[in-house]
C-alpha positions in Angstrom: 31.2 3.8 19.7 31.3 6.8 17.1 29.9 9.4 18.7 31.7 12.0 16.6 29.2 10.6 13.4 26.1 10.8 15.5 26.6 14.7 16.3 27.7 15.0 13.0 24.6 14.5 11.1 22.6 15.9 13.6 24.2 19.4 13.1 24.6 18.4 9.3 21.2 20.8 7.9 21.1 18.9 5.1 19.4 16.3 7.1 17.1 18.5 8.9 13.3 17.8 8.2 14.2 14.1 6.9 11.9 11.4 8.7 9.1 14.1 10.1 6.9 12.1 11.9 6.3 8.5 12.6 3.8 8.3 10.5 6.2 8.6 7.5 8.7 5.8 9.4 5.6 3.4 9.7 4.8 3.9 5.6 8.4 3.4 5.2 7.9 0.4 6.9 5.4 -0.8 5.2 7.3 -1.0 1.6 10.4 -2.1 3.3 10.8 -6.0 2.6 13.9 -6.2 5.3 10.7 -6.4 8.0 11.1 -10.3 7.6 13.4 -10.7 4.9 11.4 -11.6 2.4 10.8 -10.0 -0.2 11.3 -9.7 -4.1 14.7 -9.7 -5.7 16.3 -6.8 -6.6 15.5 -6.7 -10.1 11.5 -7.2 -9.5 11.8 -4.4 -6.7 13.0 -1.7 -9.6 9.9 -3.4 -11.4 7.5 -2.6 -8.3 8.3 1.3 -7.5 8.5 2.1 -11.7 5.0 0.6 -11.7 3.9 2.1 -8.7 5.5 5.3 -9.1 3.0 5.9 -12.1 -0.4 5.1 -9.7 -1.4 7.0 -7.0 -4.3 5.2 -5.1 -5.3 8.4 -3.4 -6.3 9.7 -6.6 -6.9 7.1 -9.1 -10.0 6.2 -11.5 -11.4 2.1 -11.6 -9.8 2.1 -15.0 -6.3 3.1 -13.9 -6.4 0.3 -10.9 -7.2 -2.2 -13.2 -3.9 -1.0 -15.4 -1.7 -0.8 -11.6 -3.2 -4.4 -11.4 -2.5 -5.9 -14.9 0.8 -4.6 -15.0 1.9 -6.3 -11.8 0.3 -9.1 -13.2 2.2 -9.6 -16.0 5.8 -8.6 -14.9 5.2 -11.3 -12.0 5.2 -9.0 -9.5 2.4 -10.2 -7.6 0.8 -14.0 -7.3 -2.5 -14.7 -8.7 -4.2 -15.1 -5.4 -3.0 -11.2 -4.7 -4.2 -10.6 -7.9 -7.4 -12.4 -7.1 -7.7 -10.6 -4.0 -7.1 -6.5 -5.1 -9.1 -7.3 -8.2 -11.9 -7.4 -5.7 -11.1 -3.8 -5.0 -12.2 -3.3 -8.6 -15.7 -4.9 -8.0 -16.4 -3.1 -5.3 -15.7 -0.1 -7.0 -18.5 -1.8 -9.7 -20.8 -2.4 -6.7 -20.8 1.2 -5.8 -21.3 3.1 -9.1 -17.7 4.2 -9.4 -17.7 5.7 -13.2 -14.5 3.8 -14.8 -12.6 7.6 -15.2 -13.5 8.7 -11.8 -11.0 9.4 -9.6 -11.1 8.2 -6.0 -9.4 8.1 -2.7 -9.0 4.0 -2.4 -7.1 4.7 0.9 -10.2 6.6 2.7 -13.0 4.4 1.0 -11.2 1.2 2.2 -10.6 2.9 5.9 -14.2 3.8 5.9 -14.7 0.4 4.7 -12.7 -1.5 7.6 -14.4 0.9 9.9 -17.9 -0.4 9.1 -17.3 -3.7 9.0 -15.2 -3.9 12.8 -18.1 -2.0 14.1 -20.5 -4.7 12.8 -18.4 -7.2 13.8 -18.5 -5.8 17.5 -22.9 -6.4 17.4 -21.9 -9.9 16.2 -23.3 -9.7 12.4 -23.1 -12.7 11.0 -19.7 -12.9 8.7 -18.8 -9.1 9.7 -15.5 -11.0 11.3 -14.5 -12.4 8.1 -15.5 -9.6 5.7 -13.4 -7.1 8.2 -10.3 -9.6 7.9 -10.6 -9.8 3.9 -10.7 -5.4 4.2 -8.1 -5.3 6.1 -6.1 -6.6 3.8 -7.4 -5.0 0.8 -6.6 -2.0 2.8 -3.1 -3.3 3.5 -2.4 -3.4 0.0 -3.4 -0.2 -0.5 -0.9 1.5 1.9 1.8 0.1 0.9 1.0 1.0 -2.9 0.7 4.8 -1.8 3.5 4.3 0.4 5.7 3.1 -2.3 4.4 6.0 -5.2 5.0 8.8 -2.3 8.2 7.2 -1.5 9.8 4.8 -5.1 13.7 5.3 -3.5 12.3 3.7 0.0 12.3 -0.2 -0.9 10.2 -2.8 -2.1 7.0 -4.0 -1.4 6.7 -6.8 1.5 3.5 -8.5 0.8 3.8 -10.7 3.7 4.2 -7.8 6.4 
């Protein structure tokens, strides 16, 4: 046991401050790939946080998604069911009136979203089960994409987690 390197870095200030809260550790968590150990190659991971590291889906307009999405499209990055899948993020966006170059907060429409659609599922609405399931993971994706533009050193992005 190295107990010597443990007190070290906790009187090393250098390190003070780093993981805050757990909240941080669980959005680390959720671009790290080593969760199941799978996960994109190395090369394709570099691929994911430089085009990630450019979108932030706290703040981002319809027109810039649709970018995030074509470029991960066409570096491979993500299958074409996933594509499928967060391009419905884009029609909803449609649905709702969303001008192309406004910005929105993807992460708190999609929570408010899930939300919604649990509590309708809970007065038995016919589908609410299944339309909760499919925002969930429309939601999913989102966190991790804002996980890994607040955090690009962290790792890559797990899409099976």
């Amino acid at each position: 046991m190295q107990i010597k390197n443990v007190l070290a870095r906790l009187s090393d200030p250098t390190r003070f401050g780093q993981h805050r809260d757990g909240a941080e550790a669980v959005d680390r968590k959720a671009v790290d790939a080593s969760a199941t150990g799978v996960g994109p190659s190395s090369s394709s991971s570099s691929g994911i946080r430089e085009i990630l590291a450019g979108y932030d889906v706290t703040n981002i307009s319809p027109k810039a998604f649709s970018e995030l999405l074509q470029k991960l499209r066409q570096s491979g990055l993500i299958s074409d069911n996933d594509f499928q899948e967060l391009s419905q993020i884009r029609s909803d966006l449609d649905r709702e009136g969303v001008a192309p170059d406004q910005a929105v907060n993807l992460l708190d429409m999609y929570a408010k979203k899930v939300q919604a659609a649990e509590q309708a599922d809970k007065f038995e609405e016919t589908g609410a089960e299944a339309t909760a399931a499919s925002l969930r993971r429309r939601l999913d994706w989102l966190q991790k994409f804002a996980a890994a533009h607040e955090w690009p050193e962290a790792a890559t992005i797990n899409a099976l987690a």
